[in-house]
C-alpha positions, 0 to 999 in steps of 0.5 A, a space after each residue: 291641813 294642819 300640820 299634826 293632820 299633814 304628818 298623821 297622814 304622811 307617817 301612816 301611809 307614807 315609806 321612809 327611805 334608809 330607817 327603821 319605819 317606827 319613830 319616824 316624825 317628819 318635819 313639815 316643810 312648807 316652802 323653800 327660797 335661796 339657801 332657806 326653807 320654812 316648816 309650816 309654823 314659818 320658822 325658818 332653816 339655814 340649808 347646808 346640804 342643799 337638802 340631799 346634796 342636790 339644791 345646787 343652785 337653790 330653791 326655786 331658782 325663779 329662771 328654773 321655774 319658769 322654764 318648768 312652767 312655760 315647758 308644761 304649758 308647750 308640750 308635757 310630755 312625748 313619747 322617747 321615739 320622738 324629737 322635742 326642742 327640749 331634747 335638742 337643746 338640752 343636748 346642745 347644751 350638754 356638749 359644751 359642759 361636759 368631759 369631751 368625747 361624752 356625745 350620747 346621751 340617755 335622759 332617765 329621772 334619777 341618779 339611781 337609773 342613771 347608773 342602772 343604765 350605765 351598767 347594763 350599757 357596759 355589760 351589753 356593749 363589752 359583752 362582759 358580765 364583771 363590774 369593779 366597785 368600791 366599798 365606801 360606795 353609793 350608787 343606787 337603790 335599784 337592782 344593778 346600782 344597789 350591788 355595786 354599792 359598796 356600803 351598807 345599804 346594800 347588806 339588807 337586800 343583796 340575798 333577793 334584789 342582787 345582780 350578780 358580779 361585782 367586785 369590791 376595790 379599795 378606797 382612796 381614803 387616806 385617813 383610813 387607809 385599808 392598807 395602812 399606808 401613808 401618802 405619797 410613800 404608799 405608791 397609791 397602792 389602791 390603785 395598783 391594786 386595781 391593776 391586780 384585780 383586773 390582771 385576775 378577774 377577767 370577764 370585768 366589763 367596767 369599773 364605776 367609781 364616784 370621782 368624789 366620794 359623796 355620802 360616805 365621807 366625802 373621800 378626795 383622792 390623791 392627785 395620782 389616783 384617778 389618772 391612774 385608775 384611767 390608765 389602767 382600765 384602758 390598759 385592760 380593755 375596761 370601761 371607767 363610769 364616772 358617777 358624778 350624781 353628788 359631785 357634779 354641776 360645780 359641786 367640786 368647784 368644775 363642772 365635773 369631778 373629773 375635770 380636777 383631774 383631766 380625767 375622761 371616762 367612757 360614761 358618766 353619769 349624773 342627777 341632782 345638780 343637773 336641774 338644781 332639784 328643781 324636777 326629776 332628771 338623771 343622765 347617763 353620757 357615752 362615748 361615740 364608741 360605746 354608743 356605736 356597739 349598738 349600731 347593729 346590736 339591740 339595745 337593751 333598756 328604756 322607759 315611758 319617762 325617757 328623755 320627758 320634756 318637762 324635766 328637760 327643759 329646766 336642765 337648760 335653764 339651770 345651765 344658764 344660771 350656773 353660767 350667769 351667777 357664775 357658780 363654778 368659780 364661785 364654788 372653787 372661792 368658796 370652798 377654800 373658805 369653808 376648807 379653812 373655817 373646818 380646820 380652825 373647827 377641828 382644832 377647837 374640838 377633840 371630837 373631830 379627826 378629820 375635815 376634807 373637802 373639794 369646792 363646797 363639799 365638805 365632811 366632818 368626820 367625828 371620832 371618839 378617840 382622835 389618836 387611834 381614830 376611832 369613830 363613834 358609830 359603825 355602819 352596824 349601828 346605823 342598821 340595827 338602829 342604835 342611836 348615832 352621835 353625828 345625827 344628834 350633833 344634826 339635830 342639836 344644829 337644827 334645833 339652831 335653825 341649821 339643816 345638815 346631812 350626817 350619816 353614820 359618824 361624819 356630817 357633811 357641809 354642802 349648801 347651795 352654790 349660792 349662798 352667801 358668806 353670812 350665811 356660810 358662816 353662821 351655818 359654821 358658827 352653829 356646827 361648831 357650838 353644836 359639836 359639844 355634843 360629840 366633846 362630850 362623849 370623846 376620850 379627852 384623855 388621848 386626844 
């Protein structure tokens, strides 16, 4: 196929997810290798967002591959009632990298489902209905994970796809703190607050939060935070999830977010990393303590892909290859670097308010007036469809040869734990020439 007969195709019988389904005119994407991709004319893209922040260890980890090939050639698929090696030794594998206590595992095939599972887990085990969110929050698109999505993708649909029970915390986002405090004089008020919703609400069964914030803003808590939100869950009698979808397998420069904090939830949940998006696979971890709530009580959930051989086996390869490349301090050196190289950005541009970050994590934060911090766009514009000042700095990059993620009114800078400092840099070289855009549009005046 051509590529206007490879896109024809796709456009016109193809959904396209979180946009208006008119305008859309996809890229040809022919084939990946290391931190680059390749449309089908072989121009080739600099991929500062491993994608959707989930080509951790880049494209087509050749180790990753074969594990995948030599899997599908073994034993494709068996049903979840039975025992495989690769479910052995992905969970052998999984013991030694994750928070301690975390010792049971549901193998699903997305972040989205592995959330949905943690949720009905909690409420089934505690016998509880209520779940604590966060407002600038994603955790899914499926019935339970899409009510305790605090952002905007949650408004269109709440009225007929809703679970009911949710509670909306404050974030810990100091640039905008909902409370309009300022840290450390605030006493982490946003946490505090939990202890006062929990007090009130009765009936909560968990609280789930994103360690790091990732889609919306890449929001870094203050050391005290989530210490804090632990103690008070268990002051409650509340099980924390840990939705580590975006912010694990050295994302954040640990293995886990939580781990920057000693913090050890009652599940965790994750995806995208875990086989470097080499192949489907979401986890849902417990504690024994929540898995022994079902020793002689039904336990409500499961799925023909359940623990699926195929995308089981590569998980142990990718953990191999963190280990072997040695990712995990790599991201940490990394993303002290890209810290630095966002700041010298900052202060050459009146259009950036703020850059925040944890390992190679990162977030642009474009305003139109830096002084009252006032964004371009709002979460309305992005529904109704306006167009947004952060898609055409995005764009103005990938005219470059530079794909990055922006969503709303911030970009976020998270390429592949592999790539190299020349490429880091030119990536930051082009965010930075492409960020005349938003200059042009900001109020120079109050800057």
């Amino acid at each position: 196929m051509d590529d206007e007969e490879i896109r024809r195709i796709v456009r016109e019988t193809n959904y396209v997810t979180w946009r208006r389904q008119g305008g859309w005119n996809p890229l040809v994407v022919a084939r990946a290798e290391g931190s680059k991709f390749w449309d089908s004319s072989g121009r080739e893209y600099l991929d500062l967002s491993s994608q959707l922040i989930a080509s951790n260890l880049g494209h087509s980890n050749p180790r990753v591959v074969e594990a995948i090939a030599t899997q599908a050639r073994t034993l494709a698929y068996a049903v979840p009632g039975f025992a495989t090696e690769a479910r052995a030794r992905l969970s052998a594998a999984l013991t030694e990298v994750l928070p301690k206590g975390l010792g049971r595992y549901f193998f699903s095939t997305s972040g989205t489902e592995a959330n949905e599972a943690a949720l009905k887990i909690a409420r089934a085990a505690t016998g509880r209905s209520k779940v604590v969110s966060r407002y600038r929050s994603y955790h899914g698109a499926t019935a339970a994970s899409i009510s305790v999505t605090g952002d905007l993708r949650r408004r269109p649909i709440e009225l007929v796809d809703r679970v009911p029970g949710t509670v909306f915390a404050p974030d810990c986002y100091c640039y905008r703190c909902p409370f309009g405090l300022t840290y450390p004089s605030c006493g982490v008020a946003c946490a505090e607050y939990v202890d006062y919703q929990l007090e009130r609400e009765g009936n909560v069964a968990a609280m789930i939060v994103e360690p790091v914030v990732g889609t919306n803003g890449v929001l870094v808590p203050v050391p005290e935070y989530l210490p804090r939100i632990r103690e008070i869950t268990r002051k409650h009698d509340v099980l924390l999830i840990a939705d580590e979808v975006m912010s694990g397998w050295g994302r954040v420069g640990e293995w886990f977010a939580v781990d920057h904090w000693a913090v050890r939830p009652d599940l965790l949940t994750t995806a995208k990393g875990i086989t470097g998006a080499h192949i489907p696979l979401g986890l849902t971890a417990t504690t024994e303590a929540v898995h022994d709530a079902f020793n002689e009580r039904y336990f409500p959930h499961g799925h023909t892909y359940e623990a699926h051989p195929l995308t089981l086996a590569p998980a142990v390869a990718a953990i191999e290859e963190y280990r072997r490349l040695d990712l995990i301090a790599k991201s940490r050196r990394d993303g002290e670097y890209l810290l630095a190289r966002l700041a010298e950005i900052r202060d050459r541009h009146v259009s950036v308010g703020d850059v925040r970050g944890l390992g190679l994590f990162a977030a642009v934060e474009l305003v139109r007036n830096r002084t009252a911090r006032a964004p371009f766009n709002t979460e309305e514009d992005k529904l109704a469809g306006r167009p947004l000042v952060a898609d055409e700095v995005a764009a103005a990059m990938m005219k470059e040869g530079v794909y990055c993620v922006s969503w709303v009114s911030h970009l976020i800078v998270a390429p592949p734990l592999i790539v190299t400092r020349e490429e880091l840099d030119h990536g930051l070289e082009v965010l930075d020439r492409a960020l005349a855009v938003a200059d042009a549009r900001a109020e120079r005046a109050t800057a």
